[in-house]
Each structure stands twice: as C-alpha cells, then as structure tokens.
C-alpha positions as CSV (number, residue, x, y, z in Angstrom):
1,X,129.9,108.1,166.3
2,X,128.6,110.0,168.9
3,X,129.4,113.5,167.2
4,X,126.3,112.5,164.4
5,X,124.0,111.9,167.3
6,X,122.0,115.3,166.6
7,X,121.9,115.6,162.9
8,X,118.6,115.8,161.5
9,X,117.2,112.7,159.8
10,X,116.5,112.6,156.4
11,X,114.7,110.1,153.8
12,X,116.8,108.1,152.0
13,X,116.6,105.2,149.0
14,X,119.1,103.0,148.8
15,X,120.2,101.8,145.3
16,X,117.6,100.0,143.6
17,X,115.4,99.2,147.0
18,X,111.7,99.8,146.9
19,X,111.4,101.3,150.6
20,X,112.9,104.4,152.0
21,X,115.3,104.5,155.1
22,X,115.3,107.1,157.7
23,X,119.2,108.1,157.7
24,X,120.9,111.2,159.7
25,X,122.0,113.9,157.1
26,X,125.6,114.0,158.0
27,X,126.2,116.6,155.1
28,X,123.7,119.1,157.4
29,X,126.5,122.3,157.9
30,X,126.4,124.4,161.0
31,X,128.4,127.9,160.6
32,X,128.2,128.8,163.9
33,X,132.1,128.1,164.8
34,X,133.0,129.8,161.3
35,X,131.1,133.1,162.7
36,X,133.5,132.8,166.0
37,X,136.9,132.7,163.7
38,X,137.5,136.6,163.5
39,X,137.2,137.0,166.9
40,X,140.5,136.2,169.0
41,X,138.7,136.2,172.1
42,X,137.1,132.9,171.8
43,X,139.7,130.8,170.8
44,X,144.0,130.6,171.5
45,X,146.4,128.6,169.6
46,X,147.9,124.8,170.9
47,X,150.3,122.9,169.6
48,X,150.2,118.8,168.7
49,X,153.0,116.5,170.5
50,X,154.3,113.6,168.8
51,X,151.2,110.9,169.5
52,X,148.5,113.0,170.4
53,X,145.2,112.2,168.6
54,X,142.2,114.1,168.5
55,X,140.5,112.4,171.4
56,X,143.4,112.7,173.6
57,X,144.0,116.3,172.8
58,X,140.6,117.0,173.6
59,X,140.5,115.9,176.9
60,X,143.8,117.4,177.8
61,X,142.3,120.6,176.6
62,X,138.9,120.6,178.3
63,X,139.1,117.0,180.4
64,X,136.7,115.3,178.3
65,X,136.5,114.1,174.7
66,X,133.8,115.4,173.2
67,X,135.5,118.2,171.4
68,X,137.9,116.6,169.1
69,X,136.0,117.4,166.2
70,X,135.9,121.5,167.0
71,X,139.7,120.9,165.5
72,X,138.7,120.3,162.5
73,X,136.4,123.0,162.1
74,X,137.8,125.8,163.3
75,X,141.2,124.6,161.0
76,X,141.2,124.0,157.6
77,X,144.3,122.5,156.9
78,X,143.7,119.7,159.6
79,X,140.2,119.3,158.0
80,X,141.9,118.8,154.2
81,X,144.8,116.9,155.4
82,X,144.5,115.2,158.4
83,X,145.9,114.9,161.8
84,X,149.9,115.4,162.0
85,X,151.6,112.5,162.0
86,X,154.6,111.1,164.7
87,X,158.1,111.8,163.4
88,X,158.5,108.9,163.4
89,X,156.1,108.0,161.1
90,X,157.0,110.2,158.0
91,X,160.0,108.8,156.8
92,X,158.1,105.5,156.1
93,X,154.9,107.3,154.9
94,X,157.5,109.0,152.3
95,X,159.1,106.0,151.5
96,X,155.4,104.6,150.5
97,X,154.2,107.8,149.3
98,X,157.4,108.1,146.9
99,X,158.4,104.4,146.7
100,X,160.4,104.9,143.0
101,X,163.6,105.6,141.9
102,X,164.8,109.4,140.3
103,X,167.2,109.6,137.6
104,X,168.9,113.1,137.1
105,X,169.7,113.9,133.7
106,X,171.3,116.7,131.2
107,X,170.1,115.3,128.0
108,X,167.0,115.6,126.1
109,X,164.0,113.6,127.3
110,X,161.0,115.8,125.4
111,X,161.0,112.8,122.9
112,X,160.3,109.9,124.7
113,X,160.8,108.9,128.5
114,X,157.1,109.4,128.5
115,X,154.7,107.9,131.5
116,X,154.8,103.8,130.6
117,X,157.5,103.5,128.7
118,X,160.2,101.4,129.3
119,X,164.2,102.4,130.5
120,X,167.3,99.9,131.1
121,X,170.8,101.3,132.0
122,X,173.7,99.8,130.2
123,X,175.7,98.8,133.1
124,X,173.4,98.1,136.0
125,X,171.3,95.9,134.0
126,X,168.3,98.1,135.7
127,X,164.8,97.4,134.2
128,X,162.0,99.8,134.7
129,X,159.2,102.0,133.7
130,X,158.6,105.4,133.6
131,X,156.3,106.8,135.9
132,X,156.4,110.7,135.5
133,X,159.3,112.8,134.1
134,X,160.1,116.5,135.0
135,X,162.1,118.6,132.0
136,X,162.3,121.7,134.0
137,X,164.4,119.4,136.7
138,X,165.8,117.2,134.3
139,X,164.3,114.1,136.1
140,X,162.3,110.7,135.6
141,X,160.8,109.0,138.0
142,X,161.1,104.9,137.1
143,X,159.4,102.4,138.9
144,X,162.2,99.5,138.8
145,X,161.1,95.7,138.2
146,X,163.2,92.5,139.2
147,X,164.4,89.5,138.8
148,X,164.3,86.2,140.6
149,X,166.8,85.7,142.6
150,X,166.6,82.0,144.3
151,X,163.9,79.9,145.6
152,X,163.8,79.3,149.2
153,X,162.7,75.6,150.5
154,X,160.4,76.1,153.0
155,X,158.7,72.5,153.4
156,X,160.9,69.7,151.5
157,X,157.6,67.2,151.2
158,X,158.0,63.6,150.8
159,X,156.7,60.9,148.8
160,X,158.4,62.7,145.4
161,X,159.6,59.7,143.1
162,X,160.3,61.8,140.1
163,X,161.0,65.9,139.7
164,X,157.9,67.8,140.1
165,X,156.5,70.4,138.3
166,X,157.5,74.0,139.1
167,X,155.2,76.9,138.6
168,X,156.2,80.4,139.3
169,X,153.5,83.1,138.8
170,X,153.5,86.5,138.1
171,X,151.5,88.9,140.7
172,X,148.9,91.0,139.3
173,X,150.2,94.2,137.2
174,X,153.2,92.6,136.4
175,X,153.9,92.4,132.7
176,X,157.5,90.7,132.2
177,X,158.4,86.9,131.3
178,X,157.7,84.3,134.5
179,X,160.3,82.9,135.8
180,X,160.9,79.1,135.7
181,X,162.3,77.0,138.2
182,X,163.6,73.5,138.0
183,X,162.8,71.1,140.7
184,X,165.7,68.8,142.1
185,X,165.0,65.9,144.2
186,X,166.5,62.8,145.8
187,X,165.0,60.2,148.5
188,X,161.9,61.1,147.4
189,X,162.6,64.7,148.9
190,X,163.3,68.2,147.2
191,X,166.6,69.1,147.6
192,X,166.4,72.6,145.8
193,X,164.5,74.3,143.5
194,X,167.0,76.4,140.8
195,X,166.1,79.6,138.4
196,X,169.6,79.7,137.5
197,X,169.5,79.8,133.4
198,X,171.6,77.2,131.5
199,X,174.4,78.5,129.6
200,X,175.5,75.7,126.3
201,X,178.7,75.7,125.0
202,X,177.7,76.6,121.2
203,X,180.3,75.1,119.8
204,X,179.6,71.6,121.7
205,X,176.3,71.8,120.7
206,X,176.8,72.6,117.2
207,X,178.8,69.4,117.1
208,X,175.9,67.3,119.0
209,X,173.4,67.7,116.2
210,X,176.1,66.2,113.8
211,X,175.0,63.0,111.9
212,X,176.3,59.8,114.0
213,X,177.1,57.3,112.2
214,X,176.3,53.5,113.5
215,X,178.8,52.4,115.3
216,X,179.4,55.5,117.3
217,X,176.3,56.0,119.1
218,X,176.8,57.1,122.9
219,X,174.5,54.6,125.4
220,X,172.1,56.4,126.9
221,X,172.2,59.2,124.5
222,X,168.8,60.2,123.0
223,X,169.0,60.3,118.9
224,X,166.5,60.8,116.4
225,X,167.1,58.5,113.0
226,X,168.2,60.3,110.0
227,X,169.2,57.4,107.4
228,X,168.9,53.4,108.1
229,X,171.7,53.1,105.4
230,X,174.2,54.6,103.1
231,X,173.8,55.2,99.6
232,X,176.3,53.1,98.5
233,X,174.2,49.4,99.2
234,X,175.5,49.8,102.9
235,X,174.5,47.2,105.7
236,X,170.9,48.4,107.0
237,X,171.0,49.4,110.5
238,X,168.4,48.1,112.8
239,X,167.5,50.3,115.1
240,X,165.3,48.0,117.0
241,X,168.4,46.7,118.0
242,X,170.1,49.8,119.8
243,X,166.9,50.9,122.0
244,X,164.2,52.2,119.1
245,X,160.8,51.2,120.6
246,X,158.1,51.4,117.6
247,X,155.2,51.4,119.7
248,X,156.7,54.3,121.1
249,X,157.9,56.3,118.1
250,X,159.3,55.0,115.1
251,X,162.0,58.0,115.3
252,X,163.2,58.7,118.3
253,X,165.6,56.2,120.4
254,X,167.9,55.8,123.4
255,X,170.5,54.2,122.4
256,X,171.7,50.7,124.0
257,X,174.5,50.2,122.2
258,X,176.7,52.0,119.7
259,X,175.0,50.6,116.8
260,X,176.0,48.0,113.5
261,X,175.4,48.8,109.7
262,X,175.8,52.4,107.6
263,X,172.6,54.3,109.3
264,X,172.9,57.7,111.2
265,X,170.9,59.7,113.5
266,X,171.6,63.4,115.1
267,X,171.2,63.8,119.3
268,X,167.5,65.2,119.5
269,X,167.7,69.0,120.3
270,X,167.0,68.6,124.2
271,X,169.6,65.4,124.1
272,X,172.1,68.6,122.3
273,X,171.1,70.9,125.0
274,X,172.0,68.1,128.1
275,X,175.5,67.2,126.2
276,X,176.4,71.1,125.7
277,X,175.3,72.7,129.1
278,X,178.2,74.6,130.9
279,X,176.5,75.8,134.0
280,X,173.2,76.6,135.1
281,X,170.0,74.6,135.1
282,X,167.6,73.6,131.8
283,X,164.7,75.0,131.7
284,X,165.1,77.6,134.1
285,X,164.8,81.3,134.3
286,X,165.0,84.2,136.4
287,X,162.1,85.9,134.6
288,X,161.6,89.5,134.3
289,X,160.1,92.9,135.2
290,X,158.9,91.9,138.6
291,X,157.1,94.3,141.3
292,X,157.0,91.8,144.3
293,X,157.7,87.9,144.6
294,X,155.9,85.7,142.8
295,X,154.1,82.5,144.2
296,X,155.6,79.7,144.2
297,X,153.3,75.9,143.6
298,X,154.7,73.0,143.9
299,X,153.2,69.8,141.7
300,X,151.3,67.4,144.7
301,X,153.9,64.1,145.3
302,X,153.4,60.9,143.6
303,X,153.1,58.3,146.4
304,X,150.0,58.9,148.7
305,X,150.1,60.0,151.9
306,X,153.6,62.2,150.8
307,X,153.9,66.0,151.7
308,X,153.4,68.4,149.3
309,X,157.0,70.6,149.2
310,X,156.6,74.6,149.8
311,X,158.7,77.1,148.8
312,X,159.5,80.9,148.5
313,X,160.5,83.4,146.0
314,X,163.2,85.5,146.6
315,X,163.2,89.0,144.1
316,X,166.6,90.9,144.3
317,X,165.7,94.4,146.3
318,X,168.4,96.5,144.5
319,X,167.5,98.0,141.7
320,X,169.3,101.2,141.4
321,X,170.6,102.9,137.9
322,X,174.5,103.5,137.8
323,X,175.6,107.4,137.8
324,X,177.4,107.9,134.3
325,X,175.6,104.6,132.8
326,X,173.8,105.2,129.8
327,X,169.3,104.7,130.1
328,X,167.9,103.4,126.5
329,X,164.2,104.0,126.0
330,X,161.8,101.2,124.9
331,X,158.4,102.0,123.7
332,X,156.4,98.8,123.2
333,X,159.4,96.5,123.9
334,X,161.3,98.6,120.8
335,X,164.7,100.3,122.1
336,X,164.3,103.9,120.8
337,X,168.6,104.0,120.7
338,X,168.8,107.4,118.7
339,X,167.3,109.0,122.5
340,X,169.2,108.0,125.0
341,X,170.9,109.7,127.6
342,X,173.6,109.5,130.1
343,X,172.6,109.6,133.9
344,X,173.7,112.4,136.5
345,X,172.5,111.0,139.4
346,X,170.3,108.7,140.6
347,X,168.5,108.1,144.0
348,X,165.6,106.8,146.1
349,X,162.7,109.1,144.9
350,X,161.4,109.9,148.8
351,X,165.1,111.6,148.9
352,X,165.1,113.0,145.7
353,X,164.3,117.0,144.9
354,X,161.1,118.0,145.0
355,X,161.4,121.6,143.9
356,X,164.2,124.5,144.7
357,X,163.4,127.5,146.6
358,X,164.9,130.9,147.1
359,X,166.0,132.5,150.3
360,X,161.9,133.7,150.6
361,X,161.3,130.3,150.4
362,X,159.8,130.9,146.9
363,X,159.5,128.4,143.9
364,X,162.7,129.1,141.8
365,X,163.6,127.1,138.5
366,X,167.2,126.1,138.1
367,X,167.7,127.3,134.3
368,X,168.2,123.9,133.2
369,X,168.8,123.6,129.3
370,X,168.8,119.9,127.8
371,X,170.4,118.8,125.0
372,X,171.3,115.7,123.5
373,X,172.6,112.6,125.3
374,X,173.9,114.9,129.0
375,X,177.4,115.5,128.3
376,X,176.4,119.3,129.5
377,X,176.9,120.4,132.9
378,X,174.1,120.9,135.4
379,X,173.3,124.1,135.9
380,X,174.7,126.6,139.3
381,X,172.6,126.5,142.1
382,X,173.6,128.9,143.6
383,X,171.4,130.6,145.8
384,X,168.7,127.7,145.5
385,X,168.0,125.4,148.7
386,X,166.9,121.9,147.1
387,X,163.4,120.6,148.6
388,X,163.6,116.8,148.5
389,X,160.2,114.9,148.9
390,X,161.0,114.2,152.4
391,X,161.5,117.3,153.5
392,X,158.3,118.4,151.8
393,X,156.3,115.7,153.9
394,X,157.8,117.0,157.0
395,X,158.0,120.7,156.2
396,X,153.5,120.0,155.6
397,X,153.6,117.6,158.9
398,X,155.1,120.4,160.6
399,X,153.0,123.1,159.4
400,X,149.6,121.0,160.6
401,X,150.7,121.1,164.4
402,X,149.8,124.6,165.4
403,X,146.5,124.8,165.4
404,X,143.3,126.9,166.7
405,X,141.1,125.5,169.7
406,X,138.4,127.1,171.4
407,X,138.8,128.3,174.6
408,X,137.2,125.9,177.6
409,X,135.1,128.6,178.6
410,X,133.7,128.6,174.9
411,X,133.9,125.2,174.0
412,X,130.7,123.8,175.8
413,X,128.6,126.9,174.6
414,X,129.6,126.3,170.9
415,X,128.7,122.4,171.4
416,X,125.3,123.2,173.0
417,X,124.5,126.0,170.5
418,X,125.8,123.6,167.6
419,X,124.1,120.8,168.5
420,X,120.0,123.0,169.0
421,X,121.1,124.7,165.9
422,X,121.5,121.1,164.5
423,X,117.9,120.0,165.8
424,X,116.6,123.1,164.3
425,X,117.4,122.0,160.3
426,X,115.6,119.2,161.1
C-alpha cells in the first residue's frame, strides 16, 4: 500500500529464521494530525453517502486519493469501527451478527438456562442451545438445531443392482444423532433416498416374535429355529427342508414352505420389524441437532462403468419456539423439569431488544422480577423506548457518517509534513 511507502525500515527476525529482514515499521506513530484536532480552522465536517469508500471520498474531497487514510486519523470512531456501511447492508450484517433466536420470559432462569445447555419447547418440538441469557431482561438467547427434512436427488447414477449404502454426516460442531437415509432403487437407478422413520404396529409385532409352529410358516418369511420337536415324542421337523442352509447358519432360515413335524421357530427381530411396519422407512432417521445440511455420499454402483448417484440434504429452516409453550432445560442430555418456564415471546434475535432507553436516551432497566415458571406479568414500560439489535447496528452505522476531514488547503501540507516527519524516525 502506497500509504507505508515512507515508514522507516526496521530489522526484523522472522520466527525461528537465522537471518534478519529489513521490514518497514508500520507501528512508527506520527502526531502531527492529532496536534491539528483543537484547531477548527484546519479541518470541517463531511458527511458519508450510501457507497462511498475511503478512496472515493477522498478524491471527491481533494480530486485525488491519497488522503483516505487522514479519515481515519483525525476520527476515532471510524479508526475502531470501520467505514459506515450501505443501508442496505445492515439488516444482513445484523442478521449474521445476531443469527439466534430470543425467548422472552417471566419465570426464573438464575438456576439453569446457563451458556451450553440444552432447551426444547413442548409444543414446537424446538431443539436448541443456550447461547447467553439476560435476567435483568428476562431473555435467552438459543441457537436452534434441525432436523432432516428430505433428501433431494440430484444425479440418479446407473449401474445400481442392489440398494446402496447411504451415509449422512454431520458438519463440524454439530453434536446430535446423524441422520440415516434409506436408499430405493429400481432399473438399476435411485428412485429416492427416504429419512422418514418407520413407525411398527406394537401390537403386530408383539405377535411376530410368537413361536410358529410347523405347519404355519409364511414363505419368504425369515425365522430363527426355536425347537425341532415337541416334547411329547412329536415328528422332528427338518428344517433343511423349508429353506435352512447349514453352510450358511444352522439357525436362521427363509422359509420355502410352511413346514411338516412339531418344531417352531419365532420371525427374526428385523423379519418382526418388516411384518409390523405402518409407515415410514426402516432404518431411517431424520437425525438431530443440526446447524447446516449434512453431506450426503452415496455407495459407488455395482456394475462398472455405472454413475455414481448424488444427492442433497434438505434441513427444515424454521425453528422458532411457540409463545405460551413451555422450554425444559437439559444439562448434559438430563431434562432439569423442576426449572422450567413458560415463554412470553419469542423472535429472531437481530429483532429482538437490545436494551430500553429513557427519553435522554439513557440506559433504563425495566424492573423485571422473576419468579417461578412466568405466570407473572411483564413489567410497564412505560416511558421506556425498546432498542432492538437492529436498531443498535443502525443507530452505530449512523453515528460513523459525520466525520472530520481536513481542509484541501491543509491536506497536502499535513501529508508532506507527515510523510518528512516519518523519514525522520528513521
């Protein structure tokens, strides 16, 4: 940058090298411009338009560039913050400054609520963890997780004779359970990829793992043998005879026919699961506690040459608490139930309230007393103008925009004086 063209050199070692580098000594500090602040002569005050940058503003102010960084000297706020932003740029720096969600409350959160642990609301379902709370405002701050929603084919692939493998991973910092998807397929093509959990009819598969007796053995049904024959000098059942493969196991079978003789065998516990499935897909799962999609792989396809199939998670995006729904603290996956508390209010943090102010624009507190679960009322505000975090961005934006410049008369006399006295510390 040419603004570093006349600082003095200095000698410098970097980490463990054994020679020493000639470097300019950009922390070298020149008061000249701080010695021209009390004097209003040499400088007015301009203010910053929506896309104006330091270079820009410069040369509209003098018709060159080479005084943009006389802004940041002669004004300490732009110096510690920065250059004002466009308005149209705050909301979506709030929304990534603030990106959580703020739950209003009356009750008691001194006890737990505490940074990291975990809250779910009784009616929404909402999972999330607790990123700061404020008692004097009755708020916490939760950082919501999610849920798999759907997988999204992007590439079918070819060459798939049987299902492939389905692997959903977590992204880094997320803590919940992966979610499991279930690969189906036909023409040696995927068709869809589903995270929708099974549900079982209990009582059907209470019934499944029932003792069968020969006789009554359902082709195609997988079994595990429980007794070859009765105890009453029964007919032996052979086994071999309805599917059971000893090289295979000398168990486990899938039955051929219904079976001869007094033996029995039970459905094995994933045959019970088949027979008693309602809806929804075995072996998969939305999965938990998810802070963006997860990646989705797709095993390679069994015949060479074949495409391997793509696809996309899809994470539901909604992840608000319900007003009047009831948030149940969980430290280290433990529900703390004798703490909860009822919600007030809940909303984007970015538009939540960052502080109240009095007609002086003062700091005020709002009284607020909590006790128990919230049934109490929040407190008057009367007379108090809520702050959100929004607001507070913009209010700061705002403030950053009128700002002292030198004069163009001054302005090349400060940069010639500035740049000798730089040589000078040389």
């Amino acid at each position: 940058m040419s603004f570093f063209t006349n600082f003095p050199l200095a000698v410098y070692k970097f980490g463990d090298e054994n020679s020493f580098t000639l470097i300019q000594n950009i922390s070298a500090y020149i008061n000249i411009i701080d010695e021209l602040r009390d004097d209003l002569s040499y400088y007015t005050t301009e203010f910053i338009q929506d896309y104006d940058r330091p270079d820009s503003f410069s040369f509209k102010l003098y018709d060159t560039t080479d005084f943009y960084w006389t802004f940041y000297y002669l004004n300490d706020d732009i110096r510690e913050s920065g250059w004002p932003l466009p308005q149209n740029d705050l909301l979506p720096k709030a929304k990534l400054d603030y990106p959580h969600r703020t739950i209003t409350t009356t009750g008691d959160i001194s006890k737990t609520f505490l940074p990291g642990h975990t809250v779910t609301g009784s009616l929404s379902g909402t999972i999330g963890t607790v990123v700061k709370r404020y008692m004097d405002l009755g708020q916490i701050i939760v950082e919501p997780f999610s849920k798999v929603l759907s997988i999204t084919l992007d590439n079918a692939g070819s060459g798939y004779l049987s299902a492939p493998t389905v692997t959903i991973t977590t992204r880094s910092g997320d803590i919940g359970a992966n979610a499991s998807g279930v690969a189906q397929f036909s023409n040696n093509t995927i068709t869809s990829i589903q995270v929708i959990p099974p549900v079982f009819n209990s009582a059907t598969r209470i019934n499944a793992l029932l003792p069968v007796n020969a006789g009554s053995f359902e082709i195609g049904k997988e079994y595990k043998i429980v007794t070859t024959a009765d105890d009453d000098g029964g007919a032996t059942t052979d086994f071999a005879l309805v599917g059971l493969l000893p090289e295979i196991s000398t168990t486990v079978f899938t039955a051929t026919g219904v079976g001869t003789g007094t033996g029995t065998a039970v459905q094995t516990e994933a045959q019970a699961d088949i027979s008693s499935l309602i809806s929804g897909f075995i072996g998969a799962s939305k999965g938990d506690l998810y802070r963006d999609p997860p990646k989705v792989v797709i095993s390679e396809p069994n015949l060479a040459g074949g495409v391997q199939a793509t696809a996309t998670a899809v994470i539901n995006i909604s992840n608000n608490f319900n007003a009047g729904e009831i948030i149940t603290p969980s430290i280290n996956g433990v529900a703390q139930t004798a703490d909860i508390v009822i919600v007030k209010s809940e909303v984007a943090q970015f538009n939540s309230v960052h502080h109240y102010e009095n007609a002086a624009g003062d700091f005020v507190d709002i009284g607020l007393a909590p006790s128990g679960t919230g049934t109490g009322a929040f407190p008057s505000l009367s007379g108090k103008t809520p702050v959100t975090y929004f607001e507070r961005v913009t209010n700061k934006n705002d403030s950053l925009r009128e700002i002292n410049v030198l004069k163009p008369n001054i302005a090349a006399q400060v940069k010639t004086e500035f740049n000798k006295l730089l040589l000078s510390t040389g």
